[in-house]
C-alpha positions, -999 to 999 in steps of 0.1 A, spaced: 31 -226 -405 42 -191 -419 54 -186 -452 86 -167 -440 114 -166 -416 89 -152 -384 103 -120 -364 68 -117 -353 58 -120 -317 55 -151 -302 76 -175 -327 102 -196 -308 135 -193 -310 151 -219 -335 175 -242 -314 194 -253 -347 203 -235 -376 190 -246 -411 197 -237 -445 195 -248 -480 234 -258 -482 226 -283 -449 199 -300 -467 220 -310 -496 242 -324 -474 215 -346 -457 203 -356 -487 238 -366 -500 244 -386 -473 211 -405 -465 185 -397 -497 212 -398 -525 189 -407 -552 171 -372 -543 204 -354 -542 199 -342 -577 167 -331 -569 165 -289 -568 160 -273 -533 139 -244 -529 131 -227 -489 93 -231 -488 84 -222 -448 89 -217 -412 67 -226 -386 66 -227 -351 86 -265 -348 97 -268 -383 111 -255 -415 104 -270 -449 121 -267 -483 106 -279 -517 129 -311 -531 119 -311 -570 82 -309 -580 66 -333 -558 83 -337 -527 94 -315 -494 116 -319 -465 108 -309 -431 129 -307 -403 122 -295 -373 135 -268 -355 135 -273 -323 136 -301 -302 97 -302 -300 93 -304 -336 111 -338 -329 82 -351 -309 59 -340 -327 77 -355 -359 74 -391 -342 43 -386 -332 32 -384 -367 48 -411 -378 35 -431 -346 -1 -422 -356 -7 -408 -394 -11 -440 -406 -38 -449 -383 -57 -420 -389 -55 -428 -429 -64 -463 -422 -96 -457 -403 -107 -422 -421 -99 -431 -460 -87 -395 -460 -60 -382 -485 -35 -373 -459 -1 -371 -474 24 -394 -454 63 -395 -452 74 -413 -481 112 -407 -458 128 -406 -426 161 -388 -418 184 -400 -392 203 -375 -370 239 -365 -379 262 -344 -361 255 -316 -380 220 -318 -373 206 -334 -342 168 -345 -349 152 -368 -374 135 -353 -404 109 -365 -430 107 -360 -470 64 -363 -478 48 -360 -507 41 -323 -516 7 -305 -514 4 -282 -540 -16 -241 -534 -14 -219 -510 -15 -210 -476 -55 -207 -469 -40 -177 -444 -29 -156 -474 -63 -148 -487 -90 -127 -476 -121 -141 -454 -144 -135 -484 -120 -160 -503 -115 -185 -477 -156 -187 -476 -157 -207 -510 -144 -240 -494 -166 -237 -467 -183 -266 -472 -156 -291 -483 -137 -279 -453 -168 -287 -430 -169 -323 -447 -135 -332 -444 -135 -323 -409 -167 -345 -402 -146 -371 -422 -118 -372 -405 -137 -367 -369 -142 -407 -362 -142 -426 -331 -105 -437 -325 -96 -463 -294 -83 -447 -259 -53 -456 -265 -48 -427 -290 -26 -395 -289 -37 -373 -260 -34 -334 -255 -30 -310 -225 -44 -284 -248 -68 -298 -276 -96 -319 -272 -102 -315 -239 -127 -308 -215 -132 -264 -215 -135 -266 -180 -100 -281 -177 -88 -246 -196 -111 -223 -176 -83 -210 -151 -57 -201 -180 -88 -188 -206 -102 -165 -178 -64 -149 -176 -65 -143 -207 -97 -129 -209 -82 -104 -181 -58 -91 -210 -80 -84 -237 -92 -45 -239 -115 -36 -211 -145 -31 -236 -141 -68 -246 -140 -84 -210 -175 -86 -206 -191 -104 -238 -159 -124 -240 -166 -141 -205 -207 -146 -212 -191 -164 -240 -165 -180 -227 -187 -194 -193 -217 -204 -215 -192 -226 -233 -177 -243 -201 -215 -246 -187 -222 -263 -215 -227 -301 -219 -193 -318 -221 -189 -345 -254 -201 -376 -250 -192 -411 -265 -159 -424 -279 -132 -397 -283 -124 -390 -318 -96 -381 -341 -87 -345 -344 -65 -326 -368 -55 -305 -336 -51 -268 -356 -69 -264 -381 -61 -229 -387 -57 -210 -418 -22 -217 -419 -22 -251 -418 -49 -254 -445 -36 -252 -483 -62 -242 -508 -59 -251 -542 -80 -232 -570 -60 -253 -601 -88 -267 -623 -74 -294 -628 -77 -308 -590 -110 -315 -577 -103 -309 -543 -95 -278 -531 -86 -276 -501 -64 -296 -477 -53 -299 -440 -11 -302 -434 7 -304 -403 -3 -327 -376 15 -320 -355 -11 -314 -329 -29 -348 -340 -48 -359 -313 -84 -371 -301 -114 -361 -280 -138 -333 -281 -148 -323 -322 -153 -289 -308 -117 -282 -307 -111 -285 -342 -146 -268 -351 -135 -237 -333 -113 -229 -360 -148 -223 -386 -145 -189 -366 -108 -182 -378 -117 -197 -411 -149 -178 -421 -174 -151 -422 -203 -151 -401 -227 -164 -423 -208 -192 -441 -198 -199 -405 -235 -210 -404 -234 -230 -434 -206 -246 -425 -223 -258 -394 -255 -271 -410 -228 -289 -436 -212 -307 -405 -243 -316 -388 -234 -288 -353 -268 -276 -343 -274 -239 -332 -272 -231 -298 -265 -269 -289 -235 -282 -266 -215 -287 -293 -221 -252 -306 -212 -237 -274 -184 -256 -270 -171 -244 -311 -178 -209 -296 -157 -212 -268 -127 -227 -287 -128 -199 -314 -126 -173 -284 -93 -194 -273 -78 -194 -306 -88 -157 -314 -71 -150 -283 -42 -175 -286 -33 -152 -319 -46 -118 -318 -12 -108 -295 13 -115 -325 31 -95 -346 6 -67 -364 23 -83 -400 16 -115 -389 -13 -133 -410 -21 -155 -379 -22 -122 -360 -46 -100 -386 -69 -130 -384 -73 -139 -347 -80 -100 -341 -105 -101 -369 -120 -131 -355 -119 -119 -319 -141 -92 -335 -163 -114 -353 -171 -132 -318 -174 -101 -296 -186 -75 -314 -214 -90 -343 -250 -89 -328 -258 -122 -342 -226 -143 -336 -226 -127 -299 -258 -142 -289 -260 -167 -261 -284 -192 -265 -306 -165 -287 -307 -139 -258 
């Protein structure tokens, strides 16, 4: 999620236009007991935008017609994930029907107050280190087979090594060599073993609210699950290297239980050179952007974080 209509590279197209004026009118017509409610734009993201309704709610709508899958989706499997984690995921308390003003559903969930974990420095974002690393370990439990599966998270690395490899080709010529000794000591590694388990999907900075109010003792939380899905904990954990600096990256690993240099170690490494990767090409304003080319530094260019299997 960005905090702002995106011009930056790589944000989709919206296939529907929305504004404040069309969510009064939604509201009118299938909410009217929120109708009174004051409407504020809050953000755009990739599938969807959102606007605050009042103090404690927001609605989000997607986009495009993706954001409508990924919409029922989680409705389809947030409550499940609560159920068996005891984690306090905010859940649709609403769902919109299409009109013929506007084509896709659209939910109205209960709103997580802070700030986008993306609009603070790396320095900043190394405070919640810890609570970050638990919550994931929380919500990483065994879920049955028959949960939501991904092309693209989760999976086996060696089912992305054709497409990672290509894009290990574009990065500057300096970079090609340490980023494939990382990249092919990740896919060498050990594949995860056992029941798949839930994952958040994309974790990023973005999609992580911190909350500093005193008067909360939580501070930090996960939004948008869009990308909910299960398999490989690596997948999510790849996103400590977006998240933090390269010693609280450390910590956070001893806080979630991922061993140095073991397969599940190798495999974080090589999902925090896809996601580096994935965002260091947007926009040079884009937050997403300034942090995958930070963290595409962190991974290629620090003597200790470059290490393969303490070579």
């Amino acid at each position: 999620m960005t905090t702002s209509p995106s011009t930056s590279t790589g944000m989709p197209p919206a296939e529907v236009e929305i504004d404040a004026e069309l969510v009064k009118q939604l509201l009118a017509s299938q909410a009217p007991h929120w109708a009174n409610q004051e409407i504020a734009y809050l953000a755009t993201g990739w599938d969807n935008e959102v606007y605050r309704l009042g103090a404690e709610l927001v609605v989000r709508l997607p986009r495009r017609e993706l954001g409508e899958a990924i919409g029922h989706k989680e409705r389809r499997w947030l409550p499940q994930l609560v159920a068996e984690t005891g984690l306090p995921i905010a859940l649709p308390v609403f769902v919109g029907q299409p009109v013929p003003q506007y084509p896709f559903t659209f939910s109205i969930c209960p709103y997580v107050p802070g700030r986008s974990a993306a609009t603070v420095d790396r320095a900043m974002r190394d405070g919640y280190a810890a609570e970050f690393a638990q919550f994931l370990h929380r919500l990483h439990q065994p879920a049955g087979a028959s949960g939501p599966h991904s092309e693209f998270r989760g999976v086996p690395l060696a089912a992305l090594d054709k497409k990672t490899r290509t894009q290990i080709s574009a990065l500057d010529p300096t970079l090609h060599e340490p980023a494939l000794a990382l990249w092919e000591d990740a896919v060498a590694a050990a594949p995860h073993e056992g029941a798949p388990l839930w994952l958040h999907g994309d974790p990023h900075p973005h999609n992580t609210i911190v909350n500093d109010s005193a008067n909360d003792d939580a501070t930090v939380s996960l939004v948008d699950f869009g990308d909910l899905c299960i398999g490989d904990p690596a997948s999510d954990l790849g996103m400590f290297w977006m998240h933090f600096s390269p010693e609280t990256i450390s910590e956070a690993f001893d806080q979630y239980g991922a061993e140095p240099r073991s397969s599940l170690w190798r495999r974080i490494r090589g999902w925090g050179l896809r996601y580096a990767m994935l965002t260091a090409g947007l926009g040079p304003d884009d937050l997403l952007g300034v942090i995958g080319r930070e963290t595409l530094g962190i991974l290629l260019t620090d003597s200790d974080s470059a290490a393969i299997d303490g070579s």
